[in-house]
C-alpha positions, 0 to 999 in steps of 0.5 A: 500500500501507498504510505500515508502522506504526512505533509500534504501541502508539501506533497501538494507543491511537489506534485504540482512542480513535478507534474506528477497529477494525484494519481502517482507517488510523490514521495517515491518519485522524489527520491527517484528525481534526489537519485538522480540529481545526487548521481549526476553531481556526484558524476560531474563532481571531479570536473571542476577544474577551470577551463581555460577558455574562461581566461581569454573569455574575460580578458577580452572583456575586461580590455572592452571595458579598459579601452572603452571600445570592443575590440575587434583585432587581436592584442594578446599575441605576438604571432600571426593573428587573423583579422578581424579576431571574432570571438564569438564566445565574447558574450561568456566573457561578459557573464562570467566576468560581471558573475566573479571579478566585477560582482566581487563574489569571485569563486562563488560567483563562478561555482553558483553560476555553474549550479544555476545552469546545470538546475535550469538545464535538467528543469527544462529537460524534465518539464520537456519529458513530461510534456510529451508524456514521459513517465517521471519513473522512467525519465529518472531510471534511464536518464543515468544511460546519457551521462557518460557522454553527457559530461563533457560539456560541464567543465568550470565553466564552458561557453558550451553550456550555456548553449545546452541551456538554450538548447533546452529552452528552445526544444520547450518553446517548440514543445509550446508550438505543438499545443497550438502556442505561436507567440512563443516565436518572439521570445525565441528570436531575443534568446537566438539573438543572445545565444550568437553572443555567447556561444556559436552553437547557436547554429545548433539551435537554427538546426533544431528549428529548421527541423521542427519546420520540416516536421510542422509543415510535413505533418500539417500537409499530410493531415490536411492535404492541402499546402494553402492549410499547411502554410496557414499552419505554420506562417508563424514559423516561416516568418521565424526563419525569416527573422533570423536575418535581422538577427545574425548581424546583433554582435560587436562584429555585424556581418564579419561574424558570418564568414568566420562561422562557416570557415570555423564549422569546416575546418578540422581539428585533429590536434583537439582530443574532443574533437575525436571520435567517441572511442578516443574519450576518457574511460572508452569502455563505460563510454562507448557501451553506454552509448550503444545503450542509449542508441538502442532504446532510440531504436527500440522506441520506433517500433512503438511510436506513431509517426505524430509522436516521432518529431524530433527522431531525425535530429536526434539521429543526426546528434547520435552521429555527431557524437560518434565522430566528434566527442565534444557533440556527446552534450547535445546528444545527452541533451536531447535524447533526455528530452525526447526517449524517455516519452517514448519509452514511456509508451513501450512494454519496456516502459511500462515494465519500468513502471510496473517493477517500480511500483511494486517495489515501492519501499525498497525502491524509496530506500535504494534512492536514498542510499544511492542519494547519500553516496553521490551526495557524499562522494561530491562533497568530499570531491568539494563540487562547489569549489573551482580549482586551477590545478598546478599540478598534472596529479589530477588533470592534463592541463595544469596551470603555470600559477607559480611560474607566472608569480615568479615573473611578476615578481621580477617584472618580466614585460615582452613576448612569451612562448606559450602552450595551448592550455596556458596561454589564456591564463597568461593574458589574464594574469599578465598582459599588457605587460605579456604578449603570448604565442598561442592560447585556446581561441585557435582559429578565432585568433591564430592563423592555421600554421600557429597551432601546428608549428606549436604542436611540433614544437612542445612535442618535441620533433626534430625541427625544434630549435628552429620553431623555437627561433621561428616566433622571436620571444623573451622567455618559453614557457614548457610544460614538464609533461611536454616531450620537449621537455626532455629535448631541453635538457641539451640546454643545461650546458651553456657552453654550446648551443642546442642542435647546432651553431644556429640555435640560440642559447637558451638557459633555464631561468625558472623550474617547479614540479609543473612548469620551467621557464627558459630565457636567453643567457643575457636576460635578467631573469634570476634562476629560481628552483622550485622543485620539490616545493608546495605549489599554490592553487591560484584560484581565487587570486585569479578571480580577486576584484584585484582582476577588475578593468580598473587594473587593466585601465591603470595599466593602459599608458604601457600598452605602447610601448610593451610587448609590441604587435605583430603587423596584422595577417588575414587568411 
Protein backbone atom coordinates (compact mmCIF):
# COMPACT_ATOMS: atom_id res chain seq x y z
CA UNK A 1 0.00 0.00 0.00
CA UNK A 2 0.90 3.93 -0.61
CA UNK A 3 2.04 5.19 2.74
CA UNK A 4 0.25 7.76 4.14
CA UNK A 5 1.21 11.26 3.34
CA UNK A 6 2.48 13.03 6.43
CA UNK A 7 2.67 16.52 4.82
CA UNK A 8 0.05 17.16 2.49
CA UNK A 9 0.95 20.64 1.46
CA UNK A 10 4.39 19.86 0.84
CA UNK A 11 3.23 16.65 -1.30
CA UNK A 12 0.90 19.20 -2.86
CA UNK A 13 3.54 21.73 -4.02
CA UNK A 14 5.90 18.81 -5.41
CA UNK A 15 3.18 17.26 -7.25
CA UNK A 16 2.04 20.37 -8.56
CA UNK A 17 6.14 21.35 -9.69
CA UNK A 18 6.59 17.80 -10.89
CA UNK A 19 3.83 17.32 -12.63
CA UNK A 20 3.10 14.29 -11.25
CA UNK A 21 -1.12 14.65 -11.03
CA UNK A 22 -2.78 12.84 -7.88
CA UNK A 23 -2.51 9.75 -9.37
CA UNK A 24 1.29 8.89 -8.62
CA UNK A 25 3.58 8.69 -5.67
CA UNK A 26 5.14 11.64 -4.69
CA UNK A 27 7.23 10.54 -2.19
CA UNK A 28 8.64 7.53 -4.48
CA UNK A 29 9.10 9.84 -7.15
CA UNK A 30 11.07 12.45 -5.36
CA UNK A 31 13.51 10.34 -4.27
CA UNK A 32 13.78 8.65 -7.79
CA UNK A 33 14.49 12.52 -9.06
CA UNK A 34 17.06 13.03 -5.47
CA UNK A 35 18.85 9.97 -7.09
CA UNK A 36 19.30 11.17 -9.98
CA UNK A 37 20.00 14.70 -9.37
CA UNK A 38 22.83 13.28 -6.47
CA UNK A 39 24.24 10.52 -9.01
CA UNK A 40 24.60 13.17 -11.72
CA UNK A 41 26.57 15.86 -9.24
CA UNK A 42 28.50 13.08 -7.80
CA UNK A 43 29.29 12.38 -11.90
CA UNK A 44 30.43 15.90 -12.65
CA UNK A 45 31.73 16.30 -9.16
CA UNK A 46 35.73 15.71 -10.50
CA UNK A 47 35.03 18.27 -13.14
CA UNK A 48 35.57 21.38 -11.55
CA UNK A 49 38.53 22.40 -12.75
CA UNK A 50 38.58 25.70 -14.62
CA UNK A 51 38.98 25.90 -18.46
CA UNK A 52 40.92 27.97 -19.71
CA UNK A 53 38.73 29.16 -22.27
CA UNK A 54 37.17 31.32 -19.28
CA UNK A 55 40.59 33.38 -19.45
CA UNK A 56 40.54 34.69 -22.57
CA UNK A 57 36.95 34.99 -22.40
CA UNK A 58 37.41 37.87 -19.60
CA UNK A 59 40.48 39.43 -20.67
CA UNK A 60 38.81 40.08 -23.71
CA UNK A 61 36.09 41.91 -21.86
CA UNK A 62 37.98 43.39 -19.14
CA UNK A 63 40.28 45.08 -22.11
CA UNK A 64 36.47 46.06 -23.83
CA UNK A 65 35.81 47.93 -20.63
CA UNK A 66 39.60 49.38 -20.10
CA UNK A 67 39.56 50.94 -23.57
CA UNK A 68 36.16 51.59 -23.77
CA UNK A 69 35.75 50.42 -27.40
CA UNK A 70 35.50 46.21 -28.14
CA UNK A 71 37.95 45.21 -29.97
CA UNK A 72 37.78 43.83 -32.78
CA UNK A 73 41.96 42.80 -33.96
CA UNK A 74 43.79 40.61 -31.93
CA UNK A 75 46.16 42.15 -28.92
CA UNK A 76 47.37 39.33 -26.51
CA UNK A 77 49.74 37.61 -29.04
CA UNK A 78 52.62 38.49 -30.58
CA UNK A 79 52.13 35.79 -33.71
CA UNK A 80 50.41 35.99 -36.76
CA UNK A 81 46.79 36.60 -35.91
CA UNK A 82 43.58 36.85 -38.17
CA UNK A 83 41.67 39.94 -38.97
CA UNK A 84 39.05 40.66 -37.51
CA UNK A 85 39.51 38.36 -34.34
CA UNK A 86 35.55 37.02 -33.88
CA UNK A 87 35.40 35.69 -30.76
CA UNK A 88 32.34 34.58 -30.71
CA UNK A 89 32.26 33.46 -27.09
CA UNK A 90 32.54 37.42 -26.28
CA UNK A 91 29.19 37.20 -24.67
CA UNK A 92 30.51 34.33 -21.95
CA UNK A 93 33.11 36.57 -21.02
CA UNK A 94 30.98 39.29 -20.32
CA UNK A 95 28.79 36.97 -17.70
CA UNK A 96 31.41 35.41 -16.17
CA UNK A 97 33.32 38.49 -15.69
CA UNK A 98 30.08 40.95 -14.19
CA UNK A 99 29.50 36.86 -12.13
CA UNK A 100 33.11 36.83 -10.21
CA UNK A 101 35.61 39.57 -10.70
CA UNK A 102 33.14 42.89 -11.05
CA UNK A 103 30.12 41.44 -8.63
CA UNK A 104 33.32 40.78 -6.29
CA UNK A 105 31.86 37.23 -5.27
CA UNK A 106 34.73 35.60 -7.10
CA UNK A 107 34.97 31.64 -6.80
CA UNK A 108 31.37 31.66 -5.54
CA UNK A 109 30.21 33.80 -8.19
CA UNK A 110 31.60 31.09 -10.64
CA UNK A 111 30.56 27.94 -8.58
CA UNK A 112 26.98 29.49 -8.00
CA UNK A 113 26.75 30.01 -11.94
CA UNK A 114 27.61 26.83 -12.76
CA UNK A 115 24.94 25.04 -10.03
CA UNK A 116 22.19 27.68 -11.55
CA UNK A 117 22.51 26.42 -15.34
CA UNK A 118 23.05 22.66 -14.68
CA UNK A 119 19.36 23.43 -12.43
CA UNK A 120 17.88 25.24 -15.14
CA UNK A 121 19.08 22.61 -17.91
CA UNK A 122 17.90 19.34 -16.32
CA UNK A 123 14.37 21.57 -15.24
CA UNK A 124 13.65 22.31 -18.57
CA UNK A 125 14.59 18.71 -19.87
CA UNK A 126 12.38 17.28 -17.06
CA UNK A 127 9.29 19.62 -17.64
CA UNK A 128 10.12 18.70 -21.72
CA UNK A 129 9.85 14.81 -20.61
CA UNK A 130 6.63 15.44 -19.03
CA UNK A 131 5.19 17.29 -21.92
CA UNK A 132 5.50 14.52 -24.49
CA UNK A 133 4.05 12.11 -21.74
CA UNK A 134 7.17 10.66 -20.23
CA UNK A 135 6.52 8.80 -17.01
CA UNK A 136 8.55 10.53 -14.03
CA UNK A 137 9.74 6.95 -13.02
CA UNK A 138 11.13 6.14 -16.45
CA UNK A 139 13.00 9.82 -17.11
CA UNK A 140 14.89 9.08 -13.68
CA UNK A 141 15.51 5.31 -14.07
CA UNK A 142 17.37 5.83 -17.55
CA UNK A 143 18.34 9.19 -17.65
CA UNK A 144 21.75 7.62 -15.91
CA UNK A 145 22.43 5.51 -19.56
CA UNK A 146 23.43 9.65 -21.02
CA UNK A 147 25.84 10.71 -18.63
CA UNK A 148 28.95 9.50 -19.93
CA UNK A 149 28.70 11.23 -22.86
CA UNK A 150 26.87 13.74 -21.41
CA UNK A 151 29.50 15.28 -19.40
CA UNK A 152 31.80 16.84 -21.17
CA UNK A 153 30.02 19.84 -21.50
CA UNK A 154 30.04 20.89 -17.83
CA UNK A 155 33.51 21.86 -17.30
CA UNK A 156 34.09 25.08 -14.90
CA UNK A 157 32.66 26.92 -16.98
CA UNK A 158 32.41 26.43 -20.98
CA UNK A 159 30.60 28.50 -23.25
CA UNK A 160 29.06 25.07 -24.37
CA UNK A 161 26.68 25.17 -21.50
CA UNK A 162 25.27 27.85 -21.92
CA UNK A 163 24.29 26.53 -25.39
CA UNK A 164 22.72 23.11 -23.82
CA UNK A 165 20.72 25.64 -21.55
CA UNK A 166 19.25 27.43 -24.94
CA UNK A 167 19.06 24.34 -26.17
CA UNK A 168 16.77 23.09 -23.83
CA UNK A 169 14.94 26.24 -23.83
CA UNK A 170 14.13 26.11 -27.02
CA UNK A 171 13.02 22.43 -27.60
CA UNK A 172 10.31 23.63 -24.77
CA UNK A 173 9.18 26.52 -26.79
CA UNK A 174 8.86 24.34 -29.59
CA UNK A 175 7.09 21.74 -27.34
CA UNK A 176 4.58 25.29 -26.58
CA UNK A 177 4.11 25.16 -30.77
CA UNK A 178 2.94 21.69 -30.99
CA UNK A 179 -0.12 22.98 -28.46
CA UNK A 180 -1.36 25.33 -30.67
CA UNK A 181 1.11 28.44 -28.94
CA UNK A 182 2.67 30.86 -31.66
CA UNK A 183 3.82 33.69 -29.81
CA UNK A 184 6.44 31.76 -28.28
CA UNK A 185 8.44 32.84 -31.82
CA UNK A 186 9.29 36.23 -30.31
CA UNK A 187 10.97 35.21 -27.04
CA UNK A 188 12.81 32.74 -29.27
CA UNK A 189 14.31 35.44 -31.74
CA UNK A 190 15.54 37.60 -28.46
CA UNK A 191 17.11 34.14 -26.93
CA UNK A 192 18.79 33.24 -30.63
CA UNK A 193 19.93 36.95 -30.72
CA UNK A 194 21.66 36.40 -27.04
CA UNK A 195 22.61 32.72 -27.73
CA UNK A 196 25.25 34.02 -31.10
CA UNK A 197 26.98 36.49 -28.44
CA UNK A 198 27.53 33.84 -26.24
CA UNK A 199 28.33 30.90 -27.80
CA UNK A 200 28.25 29.57 -31.89
CA UNK A 201 26.45 26.62 -31.01
CA UNK A 202 23.54 28.99 -31.68
CA UNK A 203 23.69 27.09 -35.47
CA UNK A 204 22.59 24.02 -33.43
CA UNK A 205 19.66 25.91 -32.40
CA UNK A 206 18.83 27.15 -36.06
CA UNK A 207 19.42 23.49 -36.82
CA UNK A 208 16.86 22.19 -34.35
CA UNK A 209 14.31 24.73 -35.59
CA UNK A 210 14.77 24.07 -39.29
CA UNK A 211 13.99 20.50 -38.38
CA UNK A 212 10.85 21.28 -36.49
CA UNK A 213 9.61 23.47 -39.72
CA UNK A 214 10.16 20.48 -41.52
CA UNK A 215 8.04 18.13 -39.32
CA UNK A 216 5.25 21.01 -38.61
CA UNK A 217 4.69 21.56 -42.32
CA UNK A 218 5.18 17.96 -43.21
CA UNK A 219 2.76 16.84 -40.90
CA UNK A 220 0.31 19.64 -41.45
CA UNK A 221 0.21 18.94 -45.29
CA UNK A 222 -0.25 15.21 -44.64
CA UNK A 223 -3.25 15.70 -42.15
CA UNK A 224 -4.85 18.40 -44.49
CA UNK A 225 -3.89 17.60 -47.78
CA UNK A 226 -3.92 20.83 -48.77
CA UNK A 227 -0.17 23.02 -48.93
CA UNK A 228 -2.51 26.50 -48.65
CA UNK A 229 -3.82 24.90 -44.92
CA UNK A 230 -0.18 23.80 -44.47
CA UNK A 231 1.08 27.43 -44.71
CA UNK A 232 -1.82 28.68 -42.50
CA UNK A 233 -0.45 26.26 -40.13
CA UNK A 234 2.82 27.16 -39.60
CA UNK A 235 3.08 31.34 -41.09
CA UNK A 236 4.48 31.91 -37.64
CA UNK A 237 7.39 29.80 -38.31
CA UNK A 238 8.39 30.52 -41.62
CA UNK A 239 8.26 34.40 -40.57
CA UNK A 240 10.57 32.82 -37.69
CA UNK A 241 13.11 31.51 -40.17
CA UNK A 242 12.90 34.95 -41.73
CA UNK A 243 13.72 36.68 -38.69
CA UNK A 244 16.95 35.04 -38.39
CA UNK A 245 18.31 37.54 -40.80
CA UNK A 246 17.95 40.55 -38.94
CA UNK A 247 19.21 38.85 -36.08
CA UNK A 248 22.92 37.20 -37.25
CA UNK A 249 24.20 40.91 -37.52
CA UNK A 250 23.40 41.83 -33.50
CA UNK A 251 27.05 41.17 -32.47
CA UNK A 252 30.43 43.84 -31.72
CA UNK A 253 31.25 42.06 -35.31
CA UNK A 254 27.95 42.80 -37.57
CA UNK A 255 28.39 40.68 -40.68
CA UNK A 256 32.11 39.70 -40.21
CA UNK A 257 30.53 37.01 -37.84
CA UNK A 258 29.28 35.09 -40.77
CA UNK A 259 32.48 34.28 -42.65
CA UNK A 260 34.12 33.38 -39.69
CA UNK A 261 31.03 30.97 -38.70
CA UNK A 262 31.48 28.95 -41.72
CA UNK A 263 35.37 28.79 -42.03
CA UNK A 264 35.38 27.53 -38.06
CA UNK A 265 32.17 24.96 -38.66
CA UNK A 266 34.51 23.44 -41.58
CA UNK A 267 37.58 23.44 -40.64
CA UNK A 268 39.24 20.39 -38.86
CA UNK A 269 40.71 19.90 -35.52
CA UNK A 270 42.93 16.94 -35.10
CA UNK A 271 45.34 18.48 -32.51
CA UNK A 272 41.93 18.86 -30.28
CA UNK A 273 41.01 15.46 -28.41
CA UNK A 274 37.36 16.13 -28.08
CA UNK A 275 37.32 16.55 -31.46
CA UNK A 276 37.80 12.97 -31.94
CA UNK A 277 35.99 10.30 -32.15
CA UNK A 278 33.82 8.77 -29.38
CA UNK A 279 36.29 5.71 -28.55
CA UNK A 280 39.01 8.08 -28.12
CA UNK A 281 37.07 9.73 -24.92
CA UNK A 282 38.14 9.35 -21.20
CA UNK A 283 37.23 5.66 -19.90
CA UNK A 284 36.34 4.33 -23.56
CA UNK A 285 34.83 1.19 -22.01
CA UNK A 286 31.97 2.85 -19.99
CA UNK A 287 31.52 5.49 -22.87
CA UNK A 288 31.18 3.78 -25.82
CA UNK A 289 28.64 0.61 -24.22
CA UNK A 290 26.70 3.10 -22.81
CA UNK A 291 26.30 4.94 -25.97
CA UNK A 292 25.16 1.98 -27.57
CA UNK A 293 22.56 1.52 -24.69
CA UNK A 294 21.27 4.69 -25.28
CA UNK A 295 21.01 4.17 -29.17
CA UNK A 296 19.14 1.03 -28.59
CA UNK A 297 16.23 2.48 -26.61
CA UNK A 298 16.19 5.32 -29.78
CA UNK A 299 15.97 2.27 -31.69
CA UNK A 300 13.80 0.26 -29.77
CA UNK A 301 11.33 3.05 -29.38
CA UNK A 302 10.42 3.41 -33.23
CA UNK A 303 8.75 0.33 -33.43
CA UNK A 304 6.28 1.53 -30.86
CA UNK A 305 5.73 5.24 -31.67
CA UNK A 306 3.11 6.55 -34.20
CA UNK A 307 4.57 8.78 -36.81
CA UNK A 308 2.76 12.39 -34.79
CA UNK A 309 4.77 11.50 -31.62
CA UNK A 310 8.30 10.89 -33.74
CA UNK A 311 9.15 14.55 -34.09
CA UNK A 312 12.42 15.34 -33.34
CA UNK A 313 13.97 11.41 -34.03
CA UNK A 314 15.82 12.91 -37.12
CA UNK A 315 17.70 15.12 -35.02
CA UNK A 316 18.20 13.21 -32.50
CA UNK A 317 19.59 10.80 -35.11
CA UNK A 318 21.75 13.46 -36.60
CA UNK A 319 23.47 14.07 -32.58
CA UNK A 320 23.88 10.50 -32.41
CA UNK A 321 26.08 10.78 -35.10
CA UNK A 322 27.56 13.57 -34.48
CA UNK A 323 28.88 12.18 -31.13
CA UNK A 324 30.41 9.30 -32.58
CA UNK A 325 32.81 11.29 -34.85
CA UNK A 326 33.31 14.04 -32.51
CA UNK A 327 33.35 13.52 -28.50
CA UNK A 328 32.78 17.21 -27.84
CA UNK A 329 28.88 16.71 -29.57
CA UNK A 330 28.42 13.84 -26.59
CA UNK A 331 26.23 17.12 -24.54
CA UNK A 332 24.00 17.77 -27.25
CA UNK A 333 23.08 14.35 -27.93
CA UNK A 334 22.81 13.78 -23.97
CA UNK A 335 20.66 16.92 -24.03
CA UNK A 336 18.09 15.88 -26.41
CA UNK A 337 17.74 12.19 -26.01
CA UNK A 338 16.71 13.20 -22.43
CA UNK A 339 14.08 15.48 -23.58
CA UNK A 340 12.70 13.44 -26.06
CA UNK A 341 13.31 8.95 -25.38
CA UNK A 342 12.05 8.99 -22.15
CA UNK A 343 8.42 9.99 -23.67
CA UNK A 344 8.99 7.46 -25.85
CA UNK A 345 9.88 4.67 -23.85
CA UNK A 346 7.36 5.60 -21.55
CA UNK A 347 4.69 4.30 -24.35
CA UNK A 348 6.77 0.77 -24.97
CA UNK A 349 6.27 -2.54 -22.95
CA UNK A 350 9.73 -1.61 -21.79
CA UNK A 351 8.41 1.20 -20.06
CA UNK A 352 5.53 0.08 -18.66
CA UNK A 353 7.50 -2.83 -17.09
CA UNK A 354 9.77 0.27 -15.54
CA UNK A 355 6.84 1.40 -14.13
CA UNK A 356 5.50 -1.80 -13.02
CA UNK A 357 8.61 -3.28 -11.13
CA UNK A 358 8.90 0.45 -9.58
CA UNK A 359 5.53 0.37 -8.10
CA UNK A 360 5.84 -2.70 -6.63
CA UNK A 361 8.51 -2.29 -5.02
CA UNK A 362 7.70 0.93 -3.60
CA UNK A 363 9.57 0.98 -0.17
CA UNK A 364 12.98 -0.94 -1.27
CA UNK A 365 12.95 1.35 -4.47
CA UNK A 366 12.42 4.51 -1.69
CA UNK A 367 15.12 3.06 0.03
CA UNK A 368 17.81 2.13 -2.82
CA UNK A 369 17.36 6.31 -3.88
CA UNK A 370 18.13 7.12 -0.55
CA UNK A 371 21.18 5.23 -0.40
CA UNK A 372 22.28 5.99 -3.98
CA UNK A 373 21.40 9.84 -2.79
CA UNK A 374 23.65 9.98 0.48
CA UNK A 375 26.53 8.20 -1.64
CA UNK A 376 26.51 10.69 -4.74
CA UNK A 377 25.86 13.36 -2.23
CA UNK A 378 28.59 12.38 -0.39
CA UNK A 379 31.04 11.15 -2.63
CA UNK A 380 30.66 15.19 -4.32
CA UNK A 381 31.19 16.86 -1.29
CA UNK A 382 34.48 15.05 -0.49
CA UNK A 383 35.12 15.71 -4.04
CA UNK A 384 34.33 19.64 -3.00
CA UNK A 385 31.84 20.03 -6.36
CA UNK A 386 31.37 23.53 -5.10
CA UNK A 387 34.93 24.81 -5.25
CA UNK A 388 36.51 25.82 -8.93
CA UNK A 389 40.49 24.85 -8.87
CA UNK A 390 43.02 25.97 -11.03
CA UNK A 391 45.37 22.73 -10.63
CA UNK A 392 49.00 23.47 -10.65
CA UNK A 393 49.65 20.06 -10.86
CA UNK A 394 49.25 17.32 -13.71
CA UNK A 395 48.22 14.79 -10.48
CA UNK A 396 44.55 15.10 -11.27
CA UNK A 397 44.34 16.98 -14.71
CA UNK A 398 46.28 17.15 -18.22
CA UNK A 399 46.23 20.56 -18.29
CA UNK A 400 47.67 22.16 -15.24
CA UNK A 401 48.02 25.92 -14.60
CA UNK A 402 51.98 27.66 -14.53
CA UNK A 403 50.09 29.57 -11.31
CA UNK A 404 53.74 29.51 -9.54
CA UNK A 405 55.73 30.33 -12.65
CA UNK A 406 53.79 33.25 -13.75
CA UNK A 407 54.26 34.71 -10.00
CA UNK A 408 57.93 34.07 -10.36
CA UNK A 409 57.72 36.70 -13.40
CA UNK A 410 55.73 39.08 -11.61
CA UNK A 411 57.93 39.31 -9.23
CA UNK A 412 60.80 40.27 -11.38
CA UNK A 413 58.77 42.30 -13.74
CA UNK A 414 59.01 40.44 -16.57
CA UNK A 415 57.26 42.76 -19.71
CA UNK A 416 57.55 41.25 -23.75
CA UNK A 417 56.72 38.16 -25.82
CA UNK A 418 56.14 34.59 -24.02
CA UNK A 419 56.22 31.46 -25.90
CA UNK A 420 53.31 29.98 -24.73
CA UNK A 421 51.07 26.15 -24.64
CA UNK A 422 47.98 25.72 -25.74
CA UNK A 423 46.04 25.12 -22.37
CA UNK A 424 48.37 28.18 -20.64
CA UNK A 425 48.27 30.71 -22.87
CA UNK A 426 45.00 32.33 -21.61
CA UNK A 427 45.63 32.11 -18.32
CA UNK A 428 48.99 34.39 -19.37
CA UNK A 429 46.84 37.16 -20.81
CA UNK A 430 44.66 37.39 -17.73
CA UNK A 431 47.03 37.44 -15.11
CA UNK A 432 49.93 39.33 -17.36
CA UNK A 433 49.16 41.17 -20.32
CA UNK A 434 49.70 44.13 -21.44
CA UNK A 435 52.57 43.58 -19.66
CA UNK A 436 52.97 39.90 -21.77
CA UNK A 437 52.18 39.17 -25.01
CA UNK A 438 51.55 35.17 -25.63
CA UNK A 439 52.28 32.97 -28.64
CA UNK A 440 49.10 30.84 -28.62
CA UNK A 441 46.22 30.24 -26.47
CA UNK A 442 42.51 28.28 -26.56
CA UNK A 443 40.92 30.59 -29.38
CA UNK A 444 42.54 28.73 -32.02
CA UNK A 445 41.05 29.80 -35.03
CA UNK A 446 39.20 32.66 -33.54
CA UNK A 447 42.57 34.49 -33.20
CA UNK A 448 45.52 32.44 -34.60
CA UNK A 449 46.28 31.89 -38.38
CA UNK A 450 46.12 27.68 -39.22
CA UNK A 451 50.03 27.39 -39.08
CA UNK A 452 50.49 28.68 -35.36
CA UNK A 453 48.89 25.67 -33.70
CA UNK A 454 50.79 23.36 -35.77
CA UNK A 455 54.05 24.93 -35.75
CA UNK A 456 53.36 24.75 -31.61
CA UNK A 457 52.29 21.39 -31.75
CA UNK A 458 55.56 20.28 -33.03
CA UNK A 459 57.50 22.15 -31.25
CA UNK A 460 56.34 21.15 -27.49
CA UNK A 461 56.07 17.60 -28.87
CA UNK A 462 59.50 17.87 -29.09
CA UNK A 463 60.33 16.67 -33.16
CA UNK A 464 63.29 17.12 -34.83
CA UNK A 465 62.87 20.53 -36.04
CA UNK A 466 62.56 22.41 -32.59
CA UNK A 467 65.16 24.55 -32.41
CA UNK A 468 64.30 26.40 -35.29
CA UNK A 469 60.40 26.65 -34.43
CA UNK A 470 61.97 27.98 -31.07
CA UNK A 471 63.80 30.82 -33.19
CA UNK A 472 60.58 30.81 -35.79
CA UNK A 473 58.36 33.31 -33.20
CA UNK A 474 61.03 35.97 -31.70
CA UNK A 475 60.30 35.67 -27.71
CA UNK A 476 61.90 36.81 -24.48
CA UNK A 477 61.04 33.63 -22.45
CA UNK A 478 59.43 29.92 -23.10
CA UNK A 479 57.12 28.60 -21.25
CA UNK A 480 57.39 24.26 -21.10
CA UNK A 481 55.05 22.16 -19.58
CA UNK A 482 57.02 19.45 -17.69
CA UNK A 483 54.78 16.75 -19.09
CA UNK A 484 55.76 18.06 -22.94
CA UNK A 485 58.05 15.96 -24.81
CA UNK A 486 60.09 19.00 -25.27
CA UNK A 487 60.86 18.88 -22.11
CA UNK A 488 63.35 16.42 -22.23
CA UNK A 489 65.00 17.52 -25.52
CA UNK A 490 65.68 20.86 -23.46
CA UNK A 491 67.93 19.11 -21.22
CA UNK A 492 70.79 19.64 -24.01
CA UNK A 493 70.41 23.35 -22.72
CA UNK A 494 71.93 22.81 -19.04
CA UNK A 495 75.07 23.16 -20.93
CA UNK A 496 75.53 26.79 -21.83
CA UNK A 497 78.81 26.16 -23.12
CA UNK A 498 77.21 25.06 -26.54
CA UNK A 499 74.41 25.67 -28.27
CA UNK A 500 71.23 23.11 -28.67
CA UNK A 501 71.32 21.25 -32.05
CA UNK A 502 73.70 23.12 -33.78
CA UNK A 503 75.58 26.81 -34.28
CA UNK A 504 72.26 28.37 -35.42
CA UNK A 505 70.19 27.71 -32.31
CA UNK A 506 70.31 30.39 -29.65
CA UNK A 507 71.47 29.90 -26.47
CA UNK A 508 68.57 29.44 -24.05
CA UNK A 509 69.06 28.76 -20.34
CA UNK A 510 66.78 27.74 -17.57
CA UNK A 511 65.68 30.65 -15.66
CA UNK A 512 62.86 29.14 -13.60
CA UNK A 513 61.57 25.33 -12.56
CA UNK A 514 58.95 23.75 -10.17
CA UNK A 515 57.20 20.10 -10.42
CA UNK A 516 54.73 21.83 -13.30
CA UNK A 517 56.50 24.42 -15.14
CA UNK A 518 60.14 25.53 -16.45
CA UNK A 519 60.84 28.81 -17.96
CA UNK A 520 63.76 29.46 -20.41
CA UNK A 521 65.41 32.84 -21.29
CA UNK A 522 68.19 33.72 -23.29
CA UNK A 523 71.57 33.81 -21.47
CA UNK A 524 71.57 37.60 -21.29
CA UNK A 525 68.20 38.07 -19.71
CA UNK A 526 67.60 39.37 -16.29
CA UNK A 527 65.94 36.67 -15.14
CA UNK A 528 67.39 35.19 -11.61
CA UNK A 529 67.48 31.04 -11.77
CA UNK A 530 64.76 30.04 -9.24
CA UNK A 531 64.48 26.32 -8.50
CA UNK A 532 61.00 25.30 -7.17
CA UNK A 533 61.16 21.65 -7.40
CA UNK A 534 60.05 19.71 -4.56
CA UNK A 535 58.31 22.73 -3.42
CA UNK A 536 54.14 23.03 -2.30
CA UNK A 537 52.71 24.64 -5.44
CA UNK A 538 49.66 27.01 -4.80
CA UNK A 539 46.18 26.65 -6.32
CA UNK A 540 45.84 30.37 -7.71
CA UNK A 541 42.02 30.16 -7.98
CA UNK A 542 40.81 32.58 -6.08
CA UNK A 543 43.57 35.41 -6.75
CA UNK A 544 42.68 34.73 -10.44
CA UNK A 545 39.14 35.79 -9.61
CA UNK A 546 40.08 38.60 -6.95
CA UNK A 547 38.46 42.15 -7.53
CA UNK A 548 42.19 42.79 -7.96
CA UNK A 549 41.37 41.47 -11.79
CA UNK A 550 38.70 44.36 -12.47
CA UNK A 551 39.11 46.54 -15.67
CA UNK A 552 40.26 49.27 -13.14
CA UNK A 553 43.79 47.21 -13.30
CA UNK A 554 43.77 46.94 -16.79
CA UNK A 555 42.70 50.97 -17.34
CA UNK A 556 45.66 51.55 -14.64
CA UNK A 557 48.00 49.74 -16.90
CA UNK A 558 46.91 51.33 -20.38
CA UNK A 559 49.52 54.02 -20.51
CA UNK A 560 52.03 50.91 -21.01
CA UNK A 561 50.34 49.28 -23.87
CA UNK A 562 52.59 51.28 -26.31
CA UNK A 563 55.48 50.76 -25.68
CA UNK A 564 55.41 46.79 -24.08
CA UNK A 565 55.15 43.79 -25.87
CA UNK A 566 54.95 45.03 -29.44
CA UNK A 567 52.49 43.89 -32.06
CA UNK A 568 53.00 41.71 -34.81
CA UNK A 569 51.83 43.50 -38.49
CA UNK A 570 48.09 42.01 -38.82
CA UNK A 571 47.73 38.99 -41.46
CA UNK A 572 44.06 37.81 -42.90
CA UNK A 573 43.82 34.27 -44.15
Amino acid sequence: MQPANRSPTVNRLLSANLRLGRARDVRLTGWLLLALAGGFLAYVARVNEITHDVFHEMALYREALATEHFPKQDMFAFTPTVNPSVHHEWGTGAILYLATVESGLGLVGLACLRLLLIAALWLFLYRIARMRGAHPYVFACVAVATFPVFWVGFAMIRAQLFTLVFLAAQMWMQELDWRGRRTWVIAWWFLLVAWLNIHAGFVVGLGLYGFHCLERFGLAWFESKSLTKAVERTWHLILGGLSVVLALPLNPYGWEYIPYLIHAIAMPRPLIQEWHALWHTFAPEITVPTFVLSVFMFAYCQRYTRLGRMRGAAFLALAAYETLKHIRHGSLYGTIWLAYVPAWLSHTPLGKSIVGIVESRREMTVRACQVVAIISLAFACANQFWRPTLPPTPEHSVASYPTSAVEYLKQHAFAGNLLTPFNQGAYVSWEMFPAVRVSLDGRYEVAYQDQVMDDHYRLYSGQKDWPELLEKYPCDAVLVDQQADLRVQLEVLRDTSCTAAGATTPRWHFVYEDDSFVILAPLNSPLPYVDRRGQPLADGAWDAFSSEQSYRAARFHSRDRAILAPAVTQQTY
